[in-house]
BADRENPA-507174 format. One line per 2 residues: number of its first residue (from 1); their letters; for each residue x, y, z of N, C-alpha, C. Coordinates in steps of 0.1 Angstrom, whole numbers. Layout:
BEGIN
NUM) A) X:Y:Z:X:Y:Z:X:Y:Z  ...
END
This chain:
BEGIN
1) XX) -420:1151:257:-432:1147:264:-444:1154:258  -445:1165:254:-456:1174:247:-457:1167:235
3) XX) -447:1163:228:-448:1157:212:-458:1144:215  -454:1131:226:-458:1128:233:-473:1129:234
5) XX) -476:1135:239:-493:1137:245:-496:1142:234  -493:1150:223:-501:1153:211:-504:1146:204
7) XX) -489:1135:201:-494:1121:191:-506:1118:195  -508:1113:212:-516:1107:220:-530:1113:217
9) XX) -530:1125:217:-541:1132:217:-548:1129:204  -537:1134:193:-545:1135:177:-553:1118:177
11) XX) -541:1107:184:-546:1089:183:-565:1093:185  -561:1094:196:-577:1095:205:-591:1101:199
13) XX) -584:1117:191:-593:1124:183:-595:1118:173  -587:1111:167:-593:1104:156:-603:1093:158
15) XX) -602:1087:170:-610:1073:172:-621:1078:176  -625:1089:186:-634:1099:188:-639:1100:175
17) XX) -638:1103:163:-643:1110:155:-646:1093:145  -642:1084:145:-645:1072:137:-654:1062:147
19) XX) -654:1068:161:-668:1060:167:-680:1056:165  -685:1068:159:-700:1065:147:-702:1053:141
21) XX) -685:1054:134:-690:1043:122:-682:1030:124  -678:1030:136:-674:1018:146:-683:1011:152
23) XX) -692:1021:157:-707:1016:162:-718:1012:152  -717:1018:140:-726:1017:131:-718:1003:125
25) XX) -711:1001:125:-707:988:116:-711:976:127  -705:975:137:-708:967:148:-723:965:148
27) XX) -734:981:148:-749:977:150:-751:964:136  -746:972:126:-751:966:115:-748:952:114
29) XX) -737:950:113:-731:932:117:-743:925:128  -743:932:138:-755:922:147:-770:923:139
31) XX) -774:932:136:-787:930:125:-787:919:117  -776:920:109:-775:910:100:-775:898:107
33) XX) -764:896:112:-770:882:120:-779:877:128  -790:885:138:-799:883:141:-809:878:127
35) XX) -811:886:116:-817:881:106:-818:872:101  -799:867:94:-795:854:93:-801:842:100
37) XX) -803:845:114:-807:835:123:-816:834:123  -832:843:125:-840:845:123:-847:837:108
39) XX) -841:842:95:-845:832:81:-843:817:85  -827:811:91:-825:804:91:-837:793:102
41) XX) -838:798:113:-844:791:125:-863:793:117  -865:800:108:-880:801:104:-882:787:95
43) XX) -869:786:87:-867:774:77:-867:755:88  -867:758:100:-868:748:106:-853:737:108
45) XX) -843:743:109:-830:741:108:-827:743:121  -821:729:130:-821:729:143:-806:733:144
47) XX) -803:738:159:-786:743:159:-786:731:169  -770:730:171:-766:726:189:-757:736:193
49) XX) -755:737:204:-741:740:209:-745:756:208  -751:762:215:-754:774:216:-758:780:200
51) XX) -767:772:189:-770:775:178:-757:778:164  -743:773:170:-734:771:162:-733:762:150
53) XX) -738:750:152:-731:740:146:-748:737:138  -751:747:129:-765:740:119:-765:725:113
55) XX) -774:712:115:-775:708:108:-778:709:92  -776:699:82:-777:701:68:-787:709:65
57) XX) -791:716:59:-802:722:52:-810:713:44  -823:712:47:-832:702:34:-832:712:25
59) XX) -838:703:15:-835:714:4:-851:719:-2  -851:731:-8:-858:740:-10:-864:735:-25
61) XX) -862:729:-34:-866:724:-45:-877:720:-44  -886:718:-50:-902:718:-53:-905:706:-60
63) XX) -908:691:-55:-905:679:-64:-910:684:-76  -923:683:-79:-932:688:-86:-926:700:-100
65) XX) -913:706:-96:-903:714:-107:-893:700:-113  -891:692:-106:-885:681:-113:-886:675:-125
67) XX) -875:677:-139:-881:670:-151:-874:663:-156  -864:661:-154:-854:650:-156:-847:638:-150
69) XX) -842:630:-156:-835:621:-141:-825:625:-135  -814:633:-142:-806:642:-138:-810:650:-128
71) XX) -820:658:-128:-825:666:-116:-831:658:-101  -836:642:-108:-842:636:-101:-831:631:-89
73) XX) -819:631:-98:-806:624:-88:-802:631:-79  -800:649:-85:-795:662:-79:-803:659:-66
75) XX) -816:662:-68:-830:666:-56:-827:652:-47  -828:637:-49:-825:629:-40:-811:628:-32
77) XX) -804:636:-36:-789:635:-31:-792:651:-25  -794:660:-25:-796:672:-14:-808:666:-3
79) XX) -814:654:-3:-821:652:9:-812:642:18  -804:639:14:-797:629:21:-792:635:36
81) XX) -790:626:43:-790:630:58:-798:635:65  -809:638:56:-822:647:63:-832:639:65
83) XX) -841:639:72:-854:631:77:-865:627:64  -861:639:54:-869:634:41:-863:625:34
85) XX) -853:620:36:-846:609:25:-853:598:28  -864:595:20:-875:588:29:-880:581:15
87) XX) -882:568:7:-886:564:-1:-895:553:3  -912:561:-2:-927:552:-2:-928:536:-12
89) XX) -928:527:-2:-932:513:-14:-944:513:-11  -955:511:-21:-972:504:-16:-974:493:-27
91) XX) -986:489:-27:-989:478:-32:-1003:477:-39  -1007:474:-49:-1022:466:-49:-1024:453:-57
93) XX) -1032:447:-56:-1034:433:-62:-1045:432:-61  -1051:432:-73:-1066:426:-80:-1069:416:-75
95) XX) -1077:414:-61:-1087:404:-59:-1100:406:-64  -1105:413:-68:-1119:412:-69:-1123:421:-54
97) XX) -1137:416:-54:-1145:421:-43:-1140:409:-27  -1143:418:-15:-1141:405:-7:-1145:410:6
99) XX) -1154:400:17:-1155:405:29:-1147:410:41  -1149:422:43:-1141:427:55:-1145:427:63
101) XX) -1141:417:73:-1146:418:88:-1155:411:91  -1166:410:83:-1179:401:84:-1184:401:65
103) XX) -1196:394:63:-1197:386:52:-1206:399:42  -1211:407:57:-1216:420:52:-1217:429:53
105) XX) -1204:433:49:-1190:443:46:-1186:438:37  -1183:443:22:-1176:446:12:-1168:453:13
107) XX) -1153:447:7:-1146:458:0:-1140:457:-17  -1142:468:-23:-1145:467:-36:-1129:473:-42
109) XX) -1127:471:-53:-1116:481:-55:-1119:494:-60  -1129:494:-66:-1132:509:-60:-1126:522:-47
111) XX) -1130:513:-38:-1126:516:-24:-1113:518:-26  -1103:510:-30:-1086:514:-34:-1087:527:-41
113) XX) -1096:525:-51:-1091:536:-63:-1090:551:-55  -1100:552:-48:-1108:561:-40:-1091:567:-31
115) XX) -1089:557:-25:-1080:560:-16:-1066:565:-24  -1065:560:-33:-1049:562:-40:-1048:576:-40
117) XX) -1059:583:-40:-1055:598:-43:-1044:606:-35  -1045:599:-21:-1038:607:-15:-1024:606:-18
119) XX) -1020:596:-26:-1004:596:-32:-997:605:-47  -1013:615:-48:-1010:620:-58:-1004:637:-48
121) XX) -1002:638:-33:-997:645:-28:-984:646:-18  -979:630:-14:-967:628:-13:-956:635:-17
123) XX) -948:640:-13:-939:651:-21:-925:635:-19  -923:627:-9:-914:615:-13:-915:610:-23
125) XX) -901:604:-30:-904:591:-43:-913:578:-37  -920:576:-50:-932:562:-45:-925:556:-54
127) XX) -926:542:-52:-927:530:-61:-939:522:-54  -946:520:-65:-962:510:-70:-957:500:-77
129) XX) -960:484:-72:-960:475:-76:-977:466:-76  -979:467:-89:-992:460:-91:-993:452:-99
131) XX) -1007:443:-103:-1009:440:-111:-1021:437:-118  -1023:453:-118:-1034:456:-124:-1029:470:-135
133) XX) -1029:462:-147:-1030:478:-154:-1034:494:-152  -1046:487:-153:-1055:500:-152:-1050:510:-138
135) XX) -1049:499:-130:-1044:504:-115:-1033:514:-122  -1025:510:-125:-1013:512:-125:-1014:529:-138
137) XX) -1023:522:-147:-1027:541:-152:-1030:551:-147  -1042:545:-133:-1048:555:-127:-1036:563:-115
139) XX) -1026:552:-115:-1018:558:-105:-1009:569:-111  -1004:565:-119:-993:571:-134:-1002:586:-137
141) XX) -1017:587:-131:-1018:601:-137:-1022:604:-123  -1024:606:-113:-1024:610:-96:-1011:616:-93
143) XX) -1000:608:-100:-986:613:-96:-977:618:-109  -986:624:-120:-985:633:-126:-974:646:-122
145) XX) -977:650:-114:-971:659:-109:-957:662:-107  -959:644:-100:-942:642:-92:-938:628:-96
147) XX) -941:629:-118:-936:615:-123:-923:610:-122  -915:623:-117:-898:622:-119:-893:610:-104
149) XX) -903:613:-96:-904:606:-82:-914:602:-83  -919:588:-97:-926:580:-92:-920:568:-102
151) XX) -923:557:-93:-916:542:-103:-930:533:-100  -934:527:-113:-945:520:-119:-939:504:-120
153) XX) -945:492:-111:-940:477:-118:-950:471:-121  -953:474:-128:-969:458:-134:-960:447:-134
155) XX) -964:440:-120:-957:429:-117:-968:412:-120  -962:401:-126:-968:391:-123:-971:385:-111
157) XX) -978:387:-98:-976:383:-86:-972:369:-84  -976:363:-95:-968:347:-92:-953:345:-91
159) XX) -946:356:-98:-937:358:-94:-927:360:-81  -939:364:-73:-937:364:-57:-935:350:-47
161) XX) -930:352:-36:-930:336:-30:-943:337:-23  -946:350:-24:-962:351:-11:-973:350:-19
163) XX) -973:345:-32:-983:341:-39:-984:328:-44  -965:318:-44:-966:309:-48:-966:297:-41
165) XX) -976:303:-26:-975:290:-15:-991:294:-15  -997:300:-22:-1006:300:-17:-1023:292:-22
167) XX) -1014:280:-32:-1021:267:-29:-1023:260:-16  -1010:261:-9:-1009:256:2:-1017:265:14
169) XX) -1019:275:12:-1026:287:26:-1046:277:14  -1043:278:9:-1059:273:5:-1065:261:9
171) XX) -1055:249:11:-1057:235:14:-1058:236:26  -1050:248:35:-1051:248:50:-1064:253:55
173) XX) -1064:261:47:-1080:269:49:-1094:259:50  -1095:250:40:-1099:246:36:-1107:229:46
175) XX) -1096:228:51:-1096:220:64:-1107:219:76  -1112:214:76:-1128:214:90:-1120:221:97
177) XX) -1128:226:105:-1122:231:118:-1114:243:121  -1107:247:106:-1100:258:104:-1106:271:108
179) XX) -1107:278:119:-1115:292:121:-1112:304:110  -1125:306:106:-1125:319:93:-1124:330:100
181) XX) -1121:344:96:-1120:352:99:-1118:357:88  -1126:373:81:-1131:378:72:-1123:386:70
183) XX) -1111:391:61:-1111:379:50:-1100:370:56  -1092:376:66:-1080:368:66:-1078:352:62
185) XX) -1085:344:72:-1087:334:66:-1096:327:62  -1099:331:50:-1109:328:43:-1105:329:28
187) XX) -1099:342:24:-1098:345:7:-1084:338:9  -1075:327:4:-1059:327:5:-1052:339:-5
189) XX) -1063:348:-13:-1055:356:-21:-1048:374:-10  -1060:371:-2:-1061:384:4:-1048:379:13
191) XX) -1046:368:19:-1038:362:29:-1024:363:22  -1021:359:10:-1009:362:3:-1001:377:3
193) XX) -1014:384:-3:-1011:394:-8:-1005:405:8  -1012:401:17:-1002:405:30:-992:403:31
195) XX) -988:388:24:-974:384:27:-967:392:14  -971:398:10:-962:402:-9:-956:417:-3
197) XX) -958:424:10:-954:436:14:-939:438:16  -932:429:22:-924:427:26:-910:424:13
199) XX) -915:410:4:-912:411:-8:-907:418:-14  -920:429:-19:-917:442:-25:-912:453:-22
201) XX) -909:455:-9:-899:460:-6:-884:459:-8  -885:445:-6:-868:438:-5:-868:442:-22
203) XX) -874:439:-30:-874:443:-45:-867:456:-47  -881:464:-43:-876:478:-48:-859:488:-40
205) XX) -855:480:-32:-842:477:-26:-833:477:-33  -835:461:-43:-826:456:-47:-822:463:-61
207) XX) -838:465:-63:-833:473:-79:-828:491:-80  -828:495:-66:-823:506:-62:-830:516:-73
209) XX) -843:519:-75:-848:525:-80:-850:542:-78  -841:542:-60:-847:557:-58:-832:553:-49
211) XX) -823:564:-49:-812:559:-35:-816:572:-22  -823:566:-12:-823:574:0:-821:561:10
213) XX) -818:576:22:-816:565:36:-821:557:37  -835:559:40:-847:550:43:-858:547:32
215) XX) -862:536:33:-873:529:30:-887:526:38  -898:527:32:-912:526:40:-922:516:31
217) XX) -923:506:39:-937:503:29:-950:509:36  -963:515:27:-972:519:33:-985:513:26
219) XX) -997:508:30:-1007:508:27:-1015:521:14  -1024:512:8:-1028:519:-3:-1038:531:5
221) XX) -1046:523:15:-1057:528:23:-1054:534:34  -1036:537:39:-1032:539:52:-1037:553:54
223) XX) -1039:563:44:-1042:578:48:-1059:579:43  -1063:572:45:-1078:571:42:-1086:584:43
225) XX) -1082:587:56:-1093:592:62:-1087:612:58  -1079:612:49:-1076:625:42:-1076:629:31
227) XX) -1084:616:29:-1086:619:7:-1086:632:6  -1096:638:11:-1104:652:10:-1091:666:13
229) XX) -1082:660:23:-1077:674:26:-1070:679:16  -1064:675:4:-1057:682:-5:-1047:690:-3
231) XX) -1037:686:3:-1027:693:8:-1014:685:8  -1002:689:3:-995:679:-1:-985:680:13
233) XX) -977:668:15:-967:663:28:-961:655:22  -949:654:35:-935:647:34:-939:637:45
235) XX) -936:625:40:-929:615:50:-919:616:58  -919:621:71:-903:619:74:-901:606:86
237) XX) -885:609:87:-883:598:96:-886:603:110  -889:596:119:-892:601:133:-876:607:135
239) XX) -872:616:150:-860:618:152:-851:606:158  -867:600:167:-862:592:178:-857:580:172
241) XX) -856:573:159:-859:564:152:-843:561:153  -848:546:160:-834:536:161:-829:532:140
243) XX) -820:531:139:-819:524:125:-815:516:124  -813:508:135:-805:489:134:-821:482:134
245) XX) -832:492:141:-848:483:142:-854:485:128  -863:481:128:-878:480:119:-891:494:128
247) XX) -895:504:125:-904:512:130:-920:505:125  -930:501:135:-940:500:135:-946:506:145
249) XX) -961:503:144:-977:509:156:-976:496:160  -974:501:178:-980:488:185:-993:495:186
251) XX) -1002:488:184:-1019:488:185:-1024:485:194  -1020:472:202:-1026:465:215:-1016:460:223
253) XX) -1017:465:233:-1007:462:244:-1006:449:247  -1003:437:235:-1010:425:241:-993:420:247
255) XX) -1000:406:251:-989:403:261:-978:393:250  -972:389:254:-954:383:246:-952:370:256
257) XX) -954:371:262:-949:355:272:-963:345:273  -960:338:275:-969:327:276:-984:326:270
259) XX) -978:326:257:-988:327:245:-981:320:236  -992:311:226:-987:300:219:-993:306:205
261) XX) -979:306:192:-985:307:179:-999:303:176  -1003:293:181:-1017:287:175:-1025:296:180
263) XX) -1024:302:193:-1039:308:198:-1036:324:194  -1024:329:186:-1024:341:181:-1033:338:166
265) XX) -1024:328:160:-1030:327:146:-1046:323:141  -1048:312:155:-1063:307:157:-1072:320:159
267) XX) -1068:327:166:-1077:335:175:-1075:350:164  -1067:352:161:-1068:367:149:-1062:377:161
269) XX) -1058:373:169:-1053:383:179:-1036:394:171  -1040:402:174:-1034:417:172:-1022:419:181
271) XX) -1008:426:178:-1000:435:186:-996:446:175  -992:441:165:-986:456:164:-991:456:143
273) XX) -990:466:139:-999:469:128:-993:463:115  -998:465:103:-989:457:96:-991:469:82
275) XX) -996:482:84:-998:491:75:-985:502:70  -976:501:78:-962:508:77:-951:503:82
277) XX) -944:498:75:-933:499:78:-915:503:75  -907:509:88:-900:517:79:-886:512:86
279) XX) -873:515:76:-863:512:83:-850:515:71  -839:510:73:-829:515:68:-829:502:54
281) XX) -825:506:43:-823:496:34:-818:483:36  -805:481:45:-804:470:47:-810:461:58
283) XX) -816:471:66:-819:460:78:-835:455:75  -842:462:64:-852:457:56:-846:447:52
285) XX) -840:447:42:-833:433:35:-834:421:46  -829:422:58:-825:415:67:-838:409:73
287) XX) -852:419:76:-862:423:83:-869:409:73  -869:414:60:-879:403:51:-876:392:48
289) XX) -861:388:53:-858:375:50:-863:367:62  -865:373:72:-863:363:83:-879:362:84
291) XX) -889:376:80:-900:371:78:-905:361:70  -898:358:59:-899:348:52:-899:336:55
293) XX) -887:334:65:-885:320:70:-896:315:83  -902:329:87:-915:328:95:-924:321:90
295) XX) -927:329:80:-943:325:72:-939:308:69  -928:303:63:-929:288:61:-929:283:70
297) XX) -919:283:80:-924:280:90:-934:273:100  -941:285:97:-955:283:102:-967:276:94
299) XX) -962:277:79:-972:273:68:-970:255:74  -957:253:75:-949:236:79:-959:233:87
301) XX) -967:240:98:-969:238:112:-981:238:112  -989:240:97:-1003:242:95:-1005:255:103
303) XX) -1003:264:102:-1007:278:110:-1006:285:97  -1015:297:96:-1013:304:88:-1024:318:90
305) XX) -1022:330:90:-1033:343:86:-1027:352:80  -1030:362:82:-1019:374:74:-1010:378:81
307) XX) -1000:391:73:-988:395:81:-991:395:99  -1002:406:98:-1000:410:108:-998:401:123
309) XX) -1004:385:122:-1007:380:130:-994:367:132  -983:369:120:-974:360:117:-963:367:127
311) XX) -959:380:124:-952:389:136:-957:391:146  -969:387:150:-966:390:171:-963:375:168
313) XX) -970:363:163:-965:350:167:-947:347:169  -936:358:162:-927:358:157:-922:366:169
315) XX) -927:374:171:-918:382:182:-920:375:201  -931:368:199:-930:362:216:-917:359:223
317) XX) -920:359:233:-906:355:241:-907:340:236  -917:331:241:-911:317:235:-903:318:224
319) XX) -915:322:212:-910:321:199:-893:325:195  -890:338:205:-880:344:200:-866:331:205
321) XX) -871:327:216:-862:319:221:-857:305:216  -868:300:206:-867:288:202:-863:296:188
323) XX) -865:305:178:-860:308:167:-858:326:166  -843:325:173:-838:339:175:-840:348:163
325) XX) -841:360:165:-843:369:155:-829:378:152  -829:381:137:-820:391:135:-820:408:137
327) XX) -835:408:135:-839:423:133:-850:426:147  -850:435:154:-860:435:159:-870:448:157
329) XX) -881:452:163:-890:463:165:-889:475:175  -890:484:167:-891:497:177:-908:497:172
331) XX) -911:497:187:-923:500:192:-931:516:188  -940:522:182:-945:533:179:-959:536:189
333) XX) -965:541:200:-971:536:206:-983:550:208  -995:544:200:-1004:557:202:-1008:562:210
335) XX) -1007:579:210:-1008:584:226:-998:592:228  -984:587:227:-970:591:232:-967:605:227
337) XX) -974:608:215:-976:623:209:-987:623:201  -990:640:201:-1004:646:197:-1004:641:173
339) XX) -1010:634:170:-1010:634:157:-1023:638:152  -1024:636:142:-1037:642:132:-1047:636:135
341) XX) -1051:618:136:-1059:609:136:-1056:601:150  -1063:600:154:-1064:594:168:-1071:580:162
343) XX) -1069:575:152:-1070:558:149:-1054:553:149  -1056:544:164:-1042:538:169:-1039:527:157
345) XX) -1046:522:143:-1037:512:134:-1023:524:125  -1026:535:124:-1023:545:118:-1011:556:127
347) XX) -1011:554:138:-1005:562:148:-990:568:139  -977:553:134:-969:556:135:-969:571:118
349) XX) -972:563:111:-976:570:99:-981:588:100  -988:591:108:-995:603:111:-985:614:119
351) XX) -973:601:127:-963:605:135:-954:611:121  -953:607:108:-943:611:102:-947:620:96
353) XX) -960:623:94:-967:633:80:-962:649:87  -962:656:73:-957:670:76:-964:675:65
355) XX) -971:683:71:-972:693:54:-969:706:51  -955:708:62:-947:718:57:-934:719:51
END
């Protein structure tokens, strides 16, 4: 019994005497991982499940360090699954000068050139399809920076189908009685070149020039109003973002039922924007075919203006009913959250920008 209680004893004295550094190990373990979590949750890395289960990590790479294709492949394969796997299509096409809105209002290309700057801070892969050289130099040194994530097409736009009907948008134009509206229907070049968005996308798709989740087409002019800030951003995807839809800005709450193609197309009436749009690679594919079969469609029917006014005529209830759709629209609705610019054509776009 004494042998007993003395084992017992010395057990006890010892753990008495190793408590320090039983405590000190345990303090230290929680430090560390407070910290751990702490770097981790500053990095913007969401948990679930009581902060267990981290989503992927984006990655920390600096496009701008990028100099190879090799690295270019590494860097777009560490964004994958993440909201930045996000590849920009834009567009320009040399019209000349042309009235916007009214006869006196100019827009120049100037006014593009002016604008393109802000793609020299995009930290996503762009692809530019133009066909304008020059364009296409001035863009090639803007995106200097981040050439490893940028793809250049000096394209023949005749090559396009939304340029090679557009004898026919001219003859329609052209007709007594046709209502003008500046430029829509008035220049058939400006009226085409709306329709070449969609196109170019399905393009830069097919030729798989950049591989991420998503694809966006964006306007040359869509960030206008931040030439000046000089601050570079990420495109991301919204969280809320369905991926079987198409993401646009509904702009005007207009109505969908008992409304006739003619008095959308006649009248220049508006629902939803035609300056962004974003979606999963295939259901783009899917998205531009069926706008395709729109636009002729309606070209058959003598109707015609730009994109934007071909899609509300396209999404009505009649319309949908008499010629069902494959793809449909998630609505982006300005208002719904606080963004940078309170111009509702721009809403969804400003919903994606990050410049952290």
């Amino acid at each position: 019994m004494h042998v007993q209680q003395a084992y017992g004893w010395r057990g006890s004295s010892a753990v008495m005497k190793n408590r320090p550094l039983i405590l000190c190990i345990i303090f230290l373990t929680i430090v560390i991982f407070l910290l751990v979590y702490v770097e981790e949750h500053s990095r913007g890395i969401r948990f679930k499940h009581l902060n267990l289960f981290p989503t992927p990590k984006l990655p920390v790479v600096n496009p701008s360090r990028i100099n190879t294709g090799d690295t270019t492949k590494d860097f777009l394969q560490s964004l994958a699954g993440s909201n930045k796997s996000l590849t920009v299509v834009s567009g320009y096409f040399d019209i000349g000068n042309f009235p916007k809105g009214s006869m006196a209002s100019i827009r120049t290309p100037k006014k593009y050139e002016d604008w393109l700057r802000v793609f020299g801070r995009i930290q996503n892969p762009v692809i530019l399809y133009t066909d304008s050289q020059a364009f296409a130099t001035l863009f090639a040194n803007i995106r200097n920076k981040t050439k490893y994530l940028t793809k250049i097409i000096v394209i023949n736009r005749d090559t396009l189908w939304s340029f090679q009907i557009m004898p026919k948008i001219a003859k329609l134009y052209s007709m007594p009685g046709y209502p003008k509206h500046y430029p829509n229907t008035f220049i058939p070049a400006y009226t085409a070149l709306t329709h070449s968005k969609l196109p170019i996308v399905l393009d830069a798709i097919q030729k798989q020039y950049f591989s991420t989740d998503y694809y966006c087409w964006l306007d040359v002019g869509y960030f206008r109003d931040i030439v000046t800030r000089n601050k570079t951003f990420w495109l991301e995807v919204p969280n809320d973002f369905d991926p079987s839809k198409i993401g646009v800005t509904r702009v005007y709450n207009s109505k969908l039922t008992d409304i006739r193609p003619k008095t959308i197309i006649y009248g220049n009436l508006n629902w939803i924007g035609g300056g962004l749009f974003l979606g999963k690679p295939d259901v783009l594919v899917r998205f531009a075919r069926q706008y395709k079969f729109a636009v002729m469609r309606y070209l058959n029917e003598s109707l015609m203006n730009v994109e934007q006014h071909i899609l509300y005529s396209m999404f009505t209830t009649e319309e949908r009913k008499a010629h069902p759709l494959d793809v449909d629209v998630q609505l982006y609705i300005p208002g719904t959250k606080n963004v940078m610019s309170g111009n509702p054509w721009f809403y969804l776009g400003y919903l994606m920008y990050d410049e952290t």
